[in-house]
N, C-alpha and C positions, 0 to 999 in steps of 0.2 A: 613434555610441553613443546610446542611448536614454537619456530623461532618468531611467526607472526604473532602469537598470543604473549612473547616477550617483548615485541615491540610497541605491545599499546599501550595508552595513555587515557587516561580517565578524565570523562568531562563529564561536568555536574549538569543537571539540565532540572527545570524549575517546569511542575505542572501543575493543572489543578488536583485532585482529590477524586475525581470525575474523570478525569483522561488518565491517571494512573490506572485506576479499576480497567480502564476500558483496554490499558497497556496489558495489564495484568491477564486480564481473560483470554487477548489474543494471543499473546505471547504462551498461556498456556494451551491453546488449542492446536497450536502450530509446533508445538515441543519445542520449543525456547526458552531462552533466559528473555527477561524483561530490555536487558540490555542490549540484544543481540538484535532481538526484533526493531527496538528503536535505530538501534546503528545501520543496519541494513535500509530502513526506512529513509534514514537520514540519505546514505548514500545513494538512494534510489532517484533521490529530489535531487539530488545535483545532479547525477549522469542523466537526467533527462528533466531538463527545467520545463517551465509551461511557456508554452510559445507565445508570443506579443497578442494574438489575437485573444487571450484566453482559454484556448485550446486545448489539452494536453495532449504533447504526439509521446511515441517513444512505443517499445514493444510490450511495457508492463500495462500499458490504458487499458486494456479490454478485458483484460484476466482481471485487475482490481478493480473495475466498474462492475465486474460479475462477479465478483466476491463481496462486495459490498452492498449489490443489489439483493443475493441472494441469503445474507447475514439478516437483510431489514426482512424481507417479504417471501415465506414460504409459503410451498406449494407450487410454482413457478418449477419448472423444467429446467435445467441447467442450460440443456440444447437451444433451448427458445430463447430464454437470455441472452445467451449467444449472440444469437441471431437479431434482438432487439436492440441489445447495445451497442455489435457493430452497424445498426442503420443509425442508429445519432449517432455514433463517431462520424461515420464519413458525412451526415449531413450538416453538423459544425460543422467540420474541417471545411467543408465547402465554404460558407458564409464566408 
């Protein structure tokens, strides 16, 4: 056991029945613990909070607007995703 995995601390976290499933699916698509996925998740929202405009910057927006686009709606080309998502990033960011 790693000395990080001795150092952690368990915290309860309360969800629907509906957002568990949906922890559960990803977490197994991703080869994860249910745990791991949420905690990473968790710290992901802090090292890059959403900016005052409502925005979100930070280096993870594009890769999970194109994971998320391409979870709801197949058949869509990943490359093209791409490339649609980052023109609504930068045309937010504008505004």
């Amino acid at each position: 056991m790693t000395s990080s995995a001795l150092n952690k601390v368990r915290v309860n976290v309360y969800v629907t029945p509906e957002q568990k499933q949906l922890f559960d699916y990803e977490a197994k698509r991703l080869g994860k613990t249910r745990s791991v996925l949420i905690a990473e998740a968790a710290v992901r929202h802090i090292e890059r909070p959403t900016a005052p405009n409502g925005v979100p910057s930070g280096r993870y927006v594009l890769s999970d607007c194109v994971e998320d686009i391409a979870r709801r709606y197949s058949g869509i080309p990943r490359t093209e995703l791409v490339g649609m998502v980052a023109a609504v990033i930068r045309k937010l960011d504008a505004m």
